[in-house]
C-alpha positions in Angstrom: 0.0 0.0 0.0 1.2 3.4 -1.0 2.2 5.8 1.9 -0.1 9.0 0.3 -2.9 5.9 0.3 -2.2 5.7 4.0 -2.2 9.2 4.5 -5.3 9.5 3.1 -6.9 6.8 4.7 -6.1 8.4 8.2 -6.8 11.8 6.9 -10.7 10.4 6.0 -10.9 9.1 9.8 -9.7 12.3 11.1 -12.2 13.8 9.7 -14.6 11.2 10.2 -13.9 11.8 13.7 -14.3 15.5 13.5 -17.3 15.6 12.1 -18.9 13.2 14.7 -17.7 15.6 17.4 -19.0 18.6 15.3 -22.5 17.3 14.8 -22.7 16.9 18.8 -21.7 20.7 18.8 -18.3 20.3 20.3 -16.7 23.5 20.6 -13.3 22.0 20.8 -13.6 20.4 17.5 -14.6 23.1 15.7 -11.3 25.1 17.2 -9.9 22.2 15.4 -11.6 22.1 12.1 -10.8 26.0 12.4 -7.2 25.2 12.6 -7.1 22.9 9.8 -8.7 25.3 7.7 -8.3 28.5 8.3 -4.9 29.2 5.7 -6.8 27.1 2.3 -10.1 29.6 3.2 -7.6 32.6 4.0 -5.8 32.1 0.8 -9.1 31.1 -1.4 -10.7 34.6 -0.2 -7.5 36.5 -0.8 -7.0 35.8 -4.2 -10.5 36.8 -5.0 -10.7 39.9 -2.9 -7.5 40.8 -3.4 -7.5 42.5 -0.1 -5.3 41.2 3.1 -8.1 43.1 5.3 -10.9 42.1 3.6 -9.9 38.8 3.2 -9.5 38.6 7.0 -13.0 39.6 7.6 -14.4 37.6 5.2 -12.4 34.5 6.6 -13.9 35.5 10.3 -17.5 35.5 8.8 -16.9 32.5 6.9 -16.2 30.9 10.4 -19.2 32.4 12.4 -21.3 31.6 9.7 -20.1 27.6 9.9 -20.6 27.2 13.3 -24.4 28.8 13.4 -24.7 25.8 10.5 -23.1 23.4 12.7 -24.9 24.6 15.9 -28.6 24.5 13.4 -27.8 20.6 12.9 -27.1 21.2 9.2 -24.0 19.1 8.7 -25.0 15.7 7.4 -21.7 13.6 6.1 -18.0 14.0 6.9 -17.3 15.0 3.1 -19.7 17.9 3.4 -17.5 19.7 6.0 -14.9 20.7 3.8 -17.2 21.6 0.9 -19.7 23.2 3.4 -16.6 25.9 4.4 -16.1 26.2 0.8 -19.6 27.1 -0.4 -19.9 29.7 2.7 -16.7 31.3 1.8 -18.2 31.4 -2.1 -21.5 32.8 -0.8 -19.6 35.1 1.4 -17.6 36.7 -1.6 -20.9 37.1 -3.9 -22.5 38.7 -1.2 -19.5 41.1 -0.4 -18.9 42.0 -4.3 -22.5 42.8 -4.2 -22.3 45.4 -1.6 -19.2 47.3 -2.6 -20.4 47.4 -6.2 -23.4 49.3 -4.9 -21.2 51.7 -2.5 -19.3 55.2 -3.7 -15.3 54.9 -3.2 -14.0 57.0 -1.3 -10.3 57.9 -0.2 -8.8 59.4 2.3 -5.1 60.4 3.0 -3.6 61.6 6.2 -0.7 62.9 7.2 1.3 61.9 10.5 3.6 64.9 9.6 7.3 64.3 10.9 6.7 61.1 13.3 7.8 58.3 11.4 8.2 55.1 13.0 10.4 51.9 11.9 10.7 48.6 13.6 12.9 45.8 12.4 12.6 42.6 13.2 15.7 40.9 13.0 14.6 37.0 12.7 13.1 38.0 9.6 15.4 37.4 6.0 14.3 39.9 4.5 15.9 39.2 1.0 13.6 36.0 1.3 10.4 37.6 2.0 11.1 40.0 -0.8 11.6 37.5 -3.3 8.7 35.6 -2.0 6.4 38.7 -2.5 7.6 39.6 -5.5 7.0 36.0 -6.9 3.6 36.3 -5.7 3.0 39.9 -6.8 3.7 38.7 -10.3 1.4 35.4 -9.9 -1.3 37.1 -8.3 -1.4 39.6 -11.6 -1.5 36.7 -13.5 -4.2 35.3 -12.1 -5.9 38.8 -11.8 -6.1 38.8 -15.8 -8.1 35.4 -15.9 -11.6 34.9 -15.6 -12.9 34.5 -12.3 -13.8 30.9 -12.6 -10.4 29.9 -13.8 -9.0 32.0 -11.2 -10.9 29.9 -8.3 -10.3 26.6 -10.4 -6.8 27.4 -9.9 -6.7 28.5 -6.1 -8.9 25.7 -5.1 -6.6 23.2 -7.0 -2.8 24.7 -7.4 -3.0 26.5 -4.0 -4.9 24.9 -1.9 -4.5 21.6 -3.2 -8.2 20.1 -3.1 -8.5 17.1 -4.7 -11.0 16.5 -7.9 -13.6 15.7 -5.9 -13.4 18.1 -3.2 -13.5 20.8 -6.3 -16.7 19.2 -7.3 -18.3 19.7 -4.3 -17.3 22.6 -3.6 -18.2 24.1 -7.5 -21.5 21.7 -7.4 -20.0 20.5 -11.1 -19.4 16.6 -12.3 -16.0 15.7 -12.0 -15.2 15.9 -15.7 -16.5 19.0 -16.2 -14.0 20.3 -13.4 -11.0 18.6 -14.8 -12.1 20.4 -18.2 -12.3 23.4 -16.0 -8.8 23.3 -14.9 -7.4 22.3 -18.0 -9.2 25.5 -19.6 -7.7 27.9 -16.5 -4.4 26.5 -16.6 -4.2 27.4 -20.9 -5.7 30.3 -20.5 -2.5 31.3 -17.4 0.1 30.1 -20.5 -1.4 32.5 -22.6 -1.2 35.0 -20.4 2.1 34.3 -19.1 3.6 34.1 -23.0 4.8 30.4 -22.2 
């Protein structure tokens, strides 16, 4: 037996397990599931917002809006938990694309005159972090000039590494259609990237 078979195998009674404490309302288990979850949801709202602060507050609400599911007696099977996130998070963005589009933009500068304040942390490489941002600015535009659905077909699958099915679930499409999906998003990125 393959060791990623194994993996999985224990991965599917983990959350087998979690789910079975989450449908008797366990707050503990949900602290876990948060855990587990919180950077793939972080990262799937960021690269649609585009926004480190709203991405953060959509990610809290995402949350709060799973456990009032969870605490309603909504969850019905294991797989759903993962999806379940998923589809809030979706829902979450609509709704929050729908309200700025219907509020004015407004910007305001101020000024903090001579105070300027710098703090360095020195655990951080800094040459690393740059590189790292600046490899990820240039994805990040990348992705910005794709559709939306490829964009999300390739967070969901490249960065967050959710399986065909999970996808599926999550994007309430057949399995092929998904794979079709992805195979469109990633052309469309070569195109784009000149490759």
């Amino acid at each position: 037996m393959k060791i990623s078979s194994i993996n999985s195998a224990m991965e599917t009674g983990r959350e087998k397990i979690l789910f079975l404490r989450l449908k008797s309302k366990d707050k503990q288990a949900f602290i876990k599931a948060y855990d587990l979850y919180i950077n793939q949801i972080y990262r799937f709202i960021y690269f649609k917002v585009g926004s480190k602060e709203e991405a953060e507050d959509l990610t809290s609400a995402v949350f709060l809006k799973t456990w009032g599911y969870i605490q309603e007696g909504n969850l019905t099977d294991y797989k759903t938990l993962k999806s379940l996130i998923y589809k809030i998070a979706r829902n979450l963005i609509i709704d929050h694309y729908r309200k700025t589009s219907r509020q004015e933009k407004v910007s305001i500068s101020i000024s903090a005159g001579d105070c300027e304040l710098n703090l360095i942390d020195e655990k951080q490489d800094i040459v690393k972090q740059m590189e790292l941002k600046m490899e990820f600015a240039g994805l990040e535009a990348k992705l910005a000039e794709l559709k939306d659905e490829y964009r999300e077909a390739l967070v969901l699958r490249f960065i967050n590494e959710l399986s065909i099915g999970e996808m599926a679930d999550i994007l309430n499409k057949p399995r092929g259609n998904v794979r079709v999906l992805i195979f469109r998003a990633l052309e469309a990125l070569k195109r784009i990237a000149g490759a």
